[in-house]
KELUM-624147 format. One record per residue (C-alpha): residue number from 1; residue in three letters; x, y, z. Coordinates in steps of 0.05 Angstrom, whole numbers. Example, Ala and Ser with C-alpha at 12.3 -4.5 7.8 and 13.67 -1.06 7.14 Angstrom:
BEGIN
{k 1 r ALA px 246 py -90 pz 156}
{k 2 r SER px 273 py -21 pz 143}
END
This chain:
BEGIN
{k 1 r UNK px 0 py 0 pz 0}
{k 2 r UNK px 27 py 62 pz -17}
{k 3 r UNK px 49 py 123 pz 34}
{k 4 r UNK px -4 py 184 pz 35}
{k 5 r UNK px 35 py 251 pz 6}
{k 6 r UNK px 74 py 289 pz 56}
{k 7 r UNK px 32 py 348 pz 94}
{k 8 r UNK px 40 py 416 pz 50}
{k 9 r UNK px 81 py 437 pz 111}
{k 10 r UNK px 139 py 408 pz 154}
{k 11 r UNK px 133 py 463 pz 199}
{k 12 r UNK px 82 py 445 pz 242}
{k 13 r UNK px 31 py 492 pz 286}
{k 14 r UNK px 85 py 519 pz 313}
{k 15 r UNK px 136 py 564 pz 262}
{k 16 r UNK px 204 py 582 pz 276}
{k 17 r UNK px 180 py 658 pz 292}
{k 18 r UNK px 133 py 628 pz 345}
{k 19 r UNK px 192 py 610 pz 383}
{k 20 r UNK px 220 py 676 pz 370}
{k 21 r UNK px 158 py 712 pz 402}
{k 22 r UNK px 145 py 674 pz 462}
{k 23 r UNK px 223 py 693 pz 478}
{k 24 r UNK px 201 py 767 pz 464}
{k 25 r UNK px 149 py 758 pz 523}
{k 26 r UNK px 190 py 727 pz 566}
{k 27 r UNK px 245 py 775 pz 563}
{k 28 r UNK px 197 py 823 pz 576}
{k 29 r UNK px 166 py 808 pz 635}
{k 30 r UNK px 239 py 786 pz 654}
{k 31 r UNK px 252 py 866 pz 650}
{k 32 r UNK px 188 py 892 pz 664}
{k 33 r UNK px 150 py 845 pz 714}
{k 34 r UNK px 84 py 823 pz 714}
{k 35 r UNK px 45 py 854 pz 659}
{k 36 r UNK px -29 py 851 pz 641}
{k 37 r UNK px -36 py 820 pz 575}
{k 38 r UNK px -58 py 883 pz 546}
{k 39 r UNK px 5 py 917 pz 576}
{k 40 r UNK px 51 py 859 pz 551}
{k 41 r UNK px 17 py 870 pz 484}
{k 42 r UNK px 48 py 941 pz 483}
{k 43 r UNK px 114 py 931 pz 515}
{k 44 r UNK px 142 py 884 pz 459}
{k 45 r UNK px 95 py 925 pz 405}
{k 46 r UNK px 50 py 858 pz 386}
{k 47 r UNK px -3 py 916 pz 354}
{k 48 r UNK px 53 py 919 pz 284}
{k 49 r UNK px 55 py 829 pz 294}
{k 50 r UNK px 13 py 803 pz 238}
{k 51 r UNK px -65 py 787 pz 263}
{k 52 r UNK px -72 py 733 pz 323}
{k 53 r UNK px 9 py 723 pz 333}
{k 54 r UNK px 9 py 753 pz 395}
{k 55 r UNK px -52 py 709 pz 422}
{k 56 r UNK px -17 py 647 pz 398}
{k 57 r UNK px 50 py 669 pz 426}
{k 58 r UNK px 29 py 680 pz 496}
{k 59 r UNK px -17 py 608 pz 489}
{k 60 r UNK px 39 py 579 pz 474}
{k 61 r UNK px 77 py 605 pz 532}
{k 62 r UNK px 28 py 589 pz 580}
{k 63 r UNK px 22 py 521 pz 555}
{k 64 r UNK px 102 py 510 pz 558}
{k 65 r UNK px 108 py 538 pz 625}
{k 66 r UNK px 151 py 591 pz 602}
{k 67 r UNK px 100 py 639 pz 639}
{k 68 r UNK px 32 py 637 pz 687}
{k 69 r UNK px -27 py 679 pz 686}
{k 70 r UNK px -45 py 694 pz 758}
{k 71 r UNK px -115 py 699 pz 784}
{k 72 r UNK px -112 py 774 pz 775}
{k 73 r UNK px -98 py 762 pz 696}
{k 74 r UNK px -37 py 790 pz 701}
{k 75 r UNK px 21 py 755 pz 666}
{k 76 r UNK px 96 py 741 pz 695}
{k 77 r UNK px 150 py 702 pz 664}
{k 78 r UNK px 171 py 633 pz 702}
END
């Protein structure tokens, strides 16, 4: 039986310049401290990222344990 094709994309849900902007957060609240999301938002200038990259960055963060969103929604780096 033959293989099915390859996907269209080896990359995978998560692209190299995801990587790139969940380091941007951290760094940030590294140098900042615990930010509301709309606060990190600004601080590493997510309103020029292209639609949704800042929403997947910080989901992705949160689901590495690279930082925790407290009870107050504010967001600080691990």
């Amino acid at each position: 039986m033959p293989m099915p094709p390859p996907k269209a994309s080896t990359e995978g849900p998560r692209d190299r310049q995801v990587f790139h902007e969940m380091g941007q957060l951290v760094r940030a609240l590294e140098a900042q401290g615990p930010q509301t999301p709309d606060g990190l938002q600004e601080l590493v200038g997510a309103s020029y990222w292209e639609s949704g990259r800042f929403d997947r960055a910080l989901a992705f963060a949160v689901a590495d344990g690279l930082v925790v969103v407290g009870p107050d929604d504010r967001v600080t780096a691990t």
